[in-house]
C-alpha positions in Angstrom: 101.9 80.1 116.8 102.0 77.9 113.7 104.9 76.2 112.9 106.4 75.4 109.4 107.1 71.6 108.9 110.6 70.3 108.4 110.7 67.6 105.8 114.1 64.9 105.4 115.8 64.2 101.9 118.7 62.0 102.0 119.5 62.7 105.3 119.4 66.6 105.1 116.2 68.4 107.3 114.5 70.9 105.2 112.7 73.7 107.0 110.0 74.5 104.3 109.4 77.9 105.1 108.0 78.4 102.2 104.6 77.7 103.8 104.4 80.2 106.0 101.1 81.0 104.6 99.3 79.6 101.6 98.1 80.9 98.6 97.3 83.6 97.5 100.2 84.5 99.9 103.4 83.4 97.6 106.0 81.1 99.3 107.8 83.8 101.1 109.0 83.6 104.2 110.4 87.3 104.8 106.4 87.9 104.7 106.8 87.2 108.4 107.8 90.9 109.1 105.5 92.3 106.0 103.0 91.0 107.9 103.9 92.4 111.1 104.6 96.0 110.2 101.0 96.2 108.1 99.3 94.9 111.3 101.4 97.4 113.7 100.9 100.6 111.0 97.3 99.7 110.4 96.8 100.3 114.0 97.9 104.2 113.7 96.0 104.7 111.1 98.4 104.1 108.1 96.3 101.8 105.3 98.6 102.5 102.1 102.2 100.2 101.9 104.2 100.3 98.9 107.3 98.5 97.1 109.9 98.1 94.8 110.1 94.5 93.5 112.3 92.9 91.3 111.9 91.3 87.9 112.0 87.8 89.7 111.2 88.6 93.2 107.8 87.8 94.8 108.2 90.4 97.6 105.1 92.7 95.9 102.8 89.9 95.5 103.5 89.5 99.2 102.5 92.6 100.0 99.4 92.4 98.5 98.1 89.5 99.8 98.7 90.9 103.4 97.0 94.2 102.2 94.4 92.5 100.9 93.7 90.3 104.2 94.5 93.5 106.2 92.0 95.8 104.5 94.9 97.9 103.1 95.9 99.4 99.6 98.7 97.9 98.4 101.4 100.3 95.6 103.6 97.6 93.5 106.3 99.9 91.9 108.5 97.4 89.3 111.3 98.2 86.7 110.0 98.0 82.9 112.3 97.4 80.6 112.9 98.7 76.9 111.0 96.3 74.6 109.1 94.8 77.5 105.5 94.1 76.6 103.5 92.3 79.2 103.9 91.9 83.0 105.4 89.2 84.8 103.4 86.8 86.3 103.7 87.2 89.7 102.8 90.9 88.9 99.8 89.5 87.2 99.0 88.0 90.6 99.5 91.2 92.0 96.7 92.9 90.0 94.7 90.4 91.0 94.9 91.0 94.4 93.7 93.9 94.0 97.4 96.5 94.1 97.8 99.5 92.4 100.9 98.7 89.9 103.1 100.8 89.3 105.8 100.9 86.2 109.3 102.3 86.9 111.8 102.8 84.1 114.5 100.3 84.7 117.7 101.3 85.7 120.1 101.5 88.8 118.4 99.9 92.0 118.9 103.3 93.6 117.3 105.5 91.2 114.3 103.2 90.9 114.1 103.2 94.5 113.8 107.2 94.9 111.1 107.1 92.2 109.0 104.4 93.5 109.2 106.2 96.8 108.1 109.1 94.9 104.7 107.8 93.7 104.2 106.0 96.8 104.2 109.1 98.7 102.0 111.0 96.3 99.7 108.3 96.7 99.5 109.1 100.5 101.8 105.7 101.4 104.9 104.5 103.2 107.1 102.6 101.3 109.0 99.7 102.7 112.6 99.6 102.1 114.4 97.8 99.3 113.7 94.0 99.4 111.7 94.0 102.3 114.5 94.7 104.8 113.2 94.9 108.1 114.1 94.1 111.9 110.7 92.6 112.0 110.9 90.2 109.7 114.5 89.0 111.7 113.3 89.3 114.8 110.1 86.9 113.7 112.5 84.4 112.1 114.6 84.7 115.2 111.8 83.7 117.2 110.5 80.1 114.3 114.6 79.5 114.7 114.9 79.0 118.2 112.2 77.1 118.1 113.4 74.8 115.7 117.1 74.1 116.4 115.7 73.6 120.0 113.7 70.4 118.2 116.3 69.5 116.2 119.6 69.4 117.2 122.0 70.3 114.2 125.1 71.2 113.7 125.3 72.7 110.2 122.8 75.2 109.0 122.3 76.3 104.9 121.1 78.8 103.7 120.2 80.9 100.3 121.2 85.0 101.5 119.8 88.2 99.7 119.4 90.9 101.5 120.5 89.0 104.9 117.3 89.5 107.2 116.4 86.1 107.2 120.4 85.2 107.8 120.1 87.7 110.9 116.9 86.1 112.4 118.9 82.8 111.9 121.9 83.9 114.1 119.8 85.5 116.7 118.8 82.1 117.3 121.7 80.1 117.0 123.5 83.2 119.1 120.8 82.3 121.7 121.2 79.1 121.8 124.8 79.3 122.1 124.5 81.7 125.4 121.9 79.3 126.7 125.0 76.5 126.5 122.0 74.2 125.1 124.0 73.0 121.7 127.3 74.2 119.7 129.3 74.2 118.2 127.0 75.5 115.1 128.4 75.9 111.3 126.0 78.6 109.5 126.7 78.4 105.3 125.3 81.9 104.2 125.0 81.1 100.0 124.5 84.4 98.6 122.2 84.2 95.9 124.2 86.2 93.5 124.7 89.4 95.2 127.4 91.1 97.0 128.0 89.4 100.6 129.5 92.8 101.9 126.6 94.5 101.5 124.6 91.2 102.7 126.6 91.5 106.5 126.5 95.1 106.1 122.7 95.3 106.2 122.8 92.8 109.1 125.0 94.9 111.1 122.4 98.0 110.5 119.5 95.9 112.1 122.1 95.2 115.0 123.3 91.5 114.3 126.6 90.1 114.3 127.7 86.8 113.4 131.0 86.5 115.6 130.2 84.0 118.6 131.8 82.2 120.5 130.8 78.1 119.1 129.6 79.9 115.6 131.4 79.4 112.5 130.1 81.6 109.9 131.1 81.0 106.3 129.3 84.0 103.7 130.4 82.1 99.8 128.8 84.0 97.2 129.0 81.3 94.4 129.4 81.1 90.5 125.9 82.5 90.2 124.9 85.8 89.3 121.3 87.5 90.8 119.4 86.8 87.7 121.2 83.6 86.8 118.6 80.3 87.4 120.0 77.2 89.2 118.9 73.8 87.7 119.7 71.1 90.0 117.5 68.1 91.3 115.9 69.8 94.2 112.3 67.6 96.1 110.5 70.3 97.5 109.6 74.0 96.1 113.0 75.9 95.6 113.2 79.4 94.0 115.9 79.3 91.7 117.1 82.6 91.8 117.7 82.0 95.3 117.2 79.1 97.4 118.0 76.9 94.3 121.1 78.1 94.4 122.1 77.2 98.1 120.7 73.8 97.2 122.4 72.8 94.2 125.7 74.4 96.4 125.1 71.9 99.5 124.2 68.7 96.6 127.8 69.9 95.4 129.5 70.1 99.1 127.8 68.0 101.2 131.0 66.0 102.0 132.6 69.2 104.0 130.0 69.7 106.3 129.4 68.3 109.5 125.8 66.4 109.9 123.3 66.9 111.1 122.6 69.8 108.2 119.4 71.7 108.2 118.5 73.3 105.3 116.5 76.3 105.4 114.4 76.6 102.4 113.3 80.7 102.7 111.1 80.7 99.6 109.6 78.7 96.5 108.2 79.4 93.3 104.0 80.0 92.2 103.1 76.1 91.7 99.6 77.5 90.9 
């Protein structure tokens, strides 16, 4: 299994998971459990995935590079807008690729969600669920974790949070690591990225992970910044800002209340192409 690299800036380790694969893959690392689930449904036959993506999310373009490498038929379902004349870039990229895209009248993430299922299935495809949320995609992260907090021994831990499957697969680890009596005490800083931290724990708690532990202190902060807001700050390496941007710019600003050694775990970048 390859391993993504951790780089140091000014003292802080920064797991750049944002190579798990290169391009046309786009620096994603929740494609871990994409990934997985096309491989596991190809084999029973399935050869059609679909999505719902964001306006700034790069979870479709995901999916169809791993469709693409796979052999499979990737649907892209996205919300268009009133007034909205062209596509977004990364769904550019998408077309590329070679997915089927598919427009959805923006509105309420719910209602978008039941129509993109809707043309998925008529289209003879599963869809995955709403930002990629999948036990997969935790249990692979759990698995790069452990593997890296046994390397480096760190005592605070930062991360960007949306829907909270790459949190989970986090917290396995530590959680493991914890049991084994290997390291601890461990601070984990879950940054949401602008959305509601409730719903963030909530979904972890559906895919079975907790973060009460003995030797883990979890802090959940949902900062001054709203989903579609953009972070700005100084940042040395490939940082989304609508996510882990923001989780950056919020360690740069509170560096002085954590507890060294931090590791900073970078969960996706922007197209530099």
């Amino acid at each position: 299994m390859d391993h993504t690299p951790i780089e140091i800036y000014d003292g802080i380790l920064v797991k750049r998971e944002d190579l798990f694969r290169p391009p046309p893959y786009p620096p994603l690392s929740k494609l871990r459990g994409v990934e997985a689930v096309v491989k596991r449904e190809k084999k029973n036959g399935k050869t059609i995935f679909g999505a719902l993506d964001t306006s700034v999310s790069m979870s479709g373009q995901g999916l169809a590079a791993v469709c693409r490498e796979q052999g499979c038929k990737a649907i892209v379902c996205f919300p268009w807008y009133v007034g909205q004349t062209s596509l977004e870039p990364q769904q550019r990229i998408c077309e590329e690729l070679g997915a089927e895209l598919v427009k959805i009248r923006a509105g309420r993430v719910g209602v978008m969600y039941h129509h993109a299922k809707i043309e998925v299935a008529k289209r003879g495809g599963i869809i995955f669920p709403m930002g990629m949320t999948l036990a997969e995609t935790a249990a692979e992260v759990h698995k790069e974790a452990f593997h890296t907090l046994k390397k480096y021994k760190v005592r605070s831990i930062v991360l960007s949070v949306g829907t909270g499957t790459i949190l989970a697969g986090v917290v396995m680890a530590v959680k493991e690591l914890l049991v084994e009596k290997d390291q601890g005490p461990f601070d984990v800083w879950a940054i949401s990225c602008g959305m509601d931290p409730d719903k963030q724990r909530r979904r972890m708690q559906k895919i079975g992970i907790s973060p009460i532990a003995e030797g883990l202190n979890f802090h959940h902060l949902l900062d001054h910044y709203s989903y579609y807001d953009q972070a700005t700050a100084p940042c040395p390496f490939n940082a989304h800002p609508n996510y882990d941007l923001k989780a950056w710019d919020w360690l740069l600003r509170n560096r002085d209340r954590l507890e060294g050694p931090i590791l900073f775990w970078n969960i996706g970048g922007v197209n530099l192409a």
